[in-house]
C-alpha positions in Angstrom: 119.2 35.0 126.5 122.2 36.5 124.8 125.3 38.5 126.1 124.9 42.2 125.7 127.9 44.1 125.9 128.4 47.6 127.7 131.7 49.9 126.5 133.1 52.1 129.4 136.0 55.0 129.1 138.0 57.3 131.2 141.3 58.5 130.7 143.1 58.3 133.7 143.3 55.9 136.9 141.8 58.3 139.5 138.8 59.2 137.1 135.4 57.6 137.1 134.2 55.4 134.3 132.0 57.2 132.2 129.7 54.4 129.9 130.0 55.3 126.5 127.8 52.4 125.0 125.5 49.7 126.3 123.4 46.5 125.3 125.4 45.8 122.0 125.1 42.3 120.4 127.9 42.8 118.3 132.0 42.4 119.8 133.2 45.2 117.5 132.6 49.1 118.4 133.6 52.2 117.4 134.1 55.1 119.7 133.4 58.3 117.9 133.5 60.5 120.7 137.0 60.4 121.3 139.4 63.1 121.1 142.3 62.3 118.7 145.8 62.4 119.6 144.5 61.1 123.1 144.8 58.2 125.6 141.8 56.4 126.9 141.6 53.2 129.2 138.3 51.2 127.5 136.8 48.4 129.5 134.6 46.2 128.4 131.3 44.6 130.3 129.6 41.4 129.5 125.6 41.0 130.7 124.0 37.9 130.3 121.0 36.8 132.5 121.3 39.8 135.1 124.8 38.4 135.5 127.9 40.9 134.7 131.4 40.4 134.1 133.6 43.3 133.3 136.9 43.1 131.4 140.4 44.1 132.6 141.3 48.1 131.4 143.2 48.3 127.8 145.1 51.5 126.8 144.1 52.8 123.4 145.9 55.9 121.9 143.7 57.7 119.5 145.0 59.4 116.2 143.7 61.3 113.2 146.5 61.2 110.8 147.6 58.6 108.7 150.3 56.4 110.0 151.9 53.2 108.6 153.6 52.6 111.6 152.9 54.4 115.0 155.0 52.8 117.7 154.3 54.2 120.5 156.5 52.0 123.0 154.6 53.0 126.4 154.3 49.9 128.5 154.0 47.8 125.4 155.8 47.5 121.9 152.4 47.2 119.7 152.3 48.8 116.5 149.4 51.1 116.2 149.7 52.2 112.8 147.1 50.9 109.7 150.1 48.4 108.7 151.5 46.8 112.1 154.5 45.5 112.3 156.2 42.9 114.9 158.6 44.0 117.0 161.8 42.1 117.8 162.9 43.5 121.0 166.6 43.2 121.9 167.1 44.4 125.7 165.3 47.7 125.8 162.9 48.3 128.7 159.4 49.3 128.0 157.9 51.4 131.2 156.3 54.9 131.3 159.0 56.2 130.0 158.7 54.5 126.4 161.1 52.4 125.1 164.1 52.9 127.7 167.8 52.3 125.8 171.0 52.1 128.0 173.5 52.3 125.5 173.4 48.3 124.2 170.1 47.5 123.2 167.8 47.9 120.3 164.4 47.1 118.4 164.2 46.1 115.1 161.0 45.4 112.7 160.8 43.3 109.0 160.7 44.3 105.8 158.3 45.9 104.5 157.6 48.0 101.3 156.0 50.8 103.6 159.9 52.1 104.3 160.7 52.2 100.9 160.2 55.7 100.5 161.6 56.5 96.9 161.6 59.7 96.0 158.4 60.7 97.5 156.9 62.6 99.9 157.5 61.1 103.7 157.4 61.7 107.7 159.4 60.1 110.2 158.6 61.3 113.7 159.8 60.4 117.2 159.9 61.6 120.8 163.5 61.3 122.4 165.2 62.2 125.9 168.7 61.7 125.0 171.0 60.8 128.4 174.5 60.8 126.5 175.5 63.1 123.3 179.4 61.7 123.2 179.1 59.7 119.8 176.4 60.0 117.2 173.3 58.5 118.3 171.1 56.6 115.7 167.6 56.4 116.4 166.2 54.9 113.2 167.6 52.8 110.5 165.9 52.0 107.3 169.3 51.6 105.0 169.5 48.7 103.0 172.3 46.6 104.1 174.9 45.9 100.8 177.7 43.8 101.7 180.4 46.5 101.6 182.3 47.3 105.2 181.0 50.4 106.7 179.5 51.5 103.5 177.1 53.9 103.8 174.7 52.6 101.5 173.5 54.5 98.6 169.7 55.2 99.0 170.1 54.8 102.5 167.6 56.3 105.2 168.9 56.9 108.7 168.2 59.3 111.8 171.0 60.3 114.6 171.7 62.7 116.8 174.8 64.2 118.7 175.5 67.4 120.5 175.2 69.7 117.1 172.1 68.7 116.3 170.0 66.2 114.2 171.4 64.4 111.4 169.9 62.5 108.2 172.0 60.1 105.6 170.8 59.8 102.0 173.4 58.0 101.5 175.9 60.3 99.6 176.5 62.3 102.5 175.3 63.0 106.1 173.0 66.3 106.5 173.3 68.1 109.7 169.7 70.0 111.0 171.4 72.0 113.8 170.3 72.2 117.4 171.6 71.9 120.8 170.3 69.2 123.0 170.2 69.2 126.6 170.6 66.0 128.5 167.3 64.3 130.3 164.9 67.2 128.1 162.3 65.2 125.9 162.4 66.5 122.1 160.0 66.0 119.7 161.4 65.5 116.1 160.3 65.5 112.9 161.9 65.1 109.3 159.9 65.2 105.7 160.3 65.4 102.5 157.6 67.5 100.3 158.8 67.9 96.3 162.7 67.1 96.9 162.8 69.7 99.9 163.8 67.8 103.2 162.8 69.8 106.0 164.1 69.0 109.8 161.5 70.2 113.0 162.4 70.3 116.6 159.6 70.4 118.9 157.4 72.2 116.1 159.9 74.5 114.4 161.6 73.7 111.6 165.6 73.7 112.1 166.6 73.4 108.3 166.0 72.2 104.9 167.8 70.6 102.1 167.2 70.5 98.5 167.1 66.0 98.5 165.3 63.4 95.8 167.7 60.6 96.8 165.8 57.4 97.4 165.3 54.0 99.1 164.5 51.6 96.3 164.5 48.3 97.7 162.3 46.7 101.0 164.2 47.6 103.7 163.5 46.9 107.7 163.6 49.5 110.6 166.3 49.3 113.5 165.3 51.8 116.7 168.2 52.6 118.6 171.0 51.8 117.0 172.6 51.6 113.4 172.7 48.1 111.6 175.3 47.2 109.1 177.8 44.7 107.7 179.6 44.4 111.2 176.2 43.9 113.4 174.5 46.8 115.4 176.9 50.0 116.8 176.5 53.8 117.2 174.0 52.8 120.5 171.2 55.4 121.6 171.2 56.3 125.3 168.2 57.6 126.8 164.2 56.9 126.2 162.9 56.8 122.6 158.4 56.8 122.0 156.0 57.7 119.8 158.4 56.9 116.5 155.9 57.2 113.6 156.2 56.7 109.8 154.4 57.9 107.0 155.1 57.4 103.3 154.2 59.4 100.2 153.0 62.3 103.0 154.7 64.9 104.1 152.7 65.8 107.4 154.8 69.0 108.0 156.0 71.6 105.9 156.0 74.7 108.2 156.0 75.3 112.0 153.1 73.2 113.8 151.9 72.8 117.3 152.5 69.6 119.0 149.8 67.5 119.5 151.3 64.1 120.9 154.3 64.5 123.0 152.9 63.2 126.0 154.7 62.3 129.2 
């Protein structure tokens, strides 16, 4: 007799399974019914013979845009997007919380042609709850790293933030999207680029715009939590970082939007 599987889903720990699928042959499945821009716990159980054996709970997070690179960092450091990358984690604690930074640590990712924005359209988005606002704060760097110390690195793609607000490098100058932080709130930003406008959004409204077409033109990797350069890994992020999520040749927000994924 073969193994028939059955698929079962809830979405939190105190909920009842609910069985979304049953008696499939095959060991691939696609759940149609579930809500995007949601988390489910998905287990799996095996019947052969009148015998069954269930699976242990996995956490999937559902999504309906396109994403390169969706790294959500909640108990785990897997890249959810349609083109995964590895992680490389340096010290950062992964619990509830998301990706927990203490003013030292960091996570980095390898080339890869899918942060070579040009002069495109793009999104970068993350989820933050900054602890410390004394120094500029990087949360991701994408620059291209030339040889020259403390250069900033024409073409050069990089996210901080400091008590006056969120800032972006195109590596002429830094561009300031003003806002005040509070220390221990979680923020979700946003910056894109749609035709040479760069546009900056703080928990769904949109904080400024600059008139930008400078580009990154060579492969470049991804540092979370810090700034990479020349002289190693400075200007440290304190505080927890998730849901950091990249996107290139689209430019997912152009106006105010309603969050749909800042979940706690």
């Amino acid at each position: 007799m073969s193994v028939n599987y059955n698929i079962n889903r809830r979405k939190n720990t105190d909920e009842d399974h609910i069985q979304i699928a049953s008696n499939l042959n095959e060991k691939s499945y696609i759940d149609s019914t579930a809500d995007p821009n949601s988390y489910y716990l998905y287990s799996v159980e095996a019947e052969k013979d009148g015998t069954k054996s269930s699976s242990l709970e996995s956490e999937v997070f559902t999504f309906n845009e396109y994403a390169d690179s969706f790294f959500r960092m909640r108990k785990n450091i897997t890249d959810a997007g349609t083109n995964p990358k590895t992680f490389t984690n340096n010290g950062v604690v992964i619990n509830e919380d998301g990706g927990v930074f203490s003013g030292g640590q960091y996570i980095t990712t390898e080339k890869s042609t899918d942060f070579q924005f040009g002069t495109s359209d793009f999104t970068i988005e993350f989820c933050i709850t900054p602890q410390t606002l004394d120094v500029d704060a990087v949360i991701l760097d994408m620059r291209d790293l030339y040889n020259i110390p403390h250069h900033q690195r024409n073409y050069a793609n990089c996210t901080s933030i400091s008590a006056s607000g969120m800032w972006w490098t195109n590596g002429n100058q830094w561009l300031l999207f003003p806002y005040i932080f509070q220390l221990g709130v979680r923020y979700s930003c946003a910056i894109t680029r749609k035709n040479g406008v760069l546009m900056g959004f703080i928990n769904g409204v949109k904080v400024g715009q600059y008139n930008d077409l400078t580009g990154m033109y060579s492969i470049s990797a991804l540092t979370i939590g810090s700034s990479f350069n020349d002289v190693g890994h400075e200007n440290f992020f304190s505080g927890s970082i998730t849901n950091v999520r990249t996107l290139k040749g689209v430019a997912k927000y152009t106006e105010n939007y309603e969050i749909t994924y800042q979940d706690k």
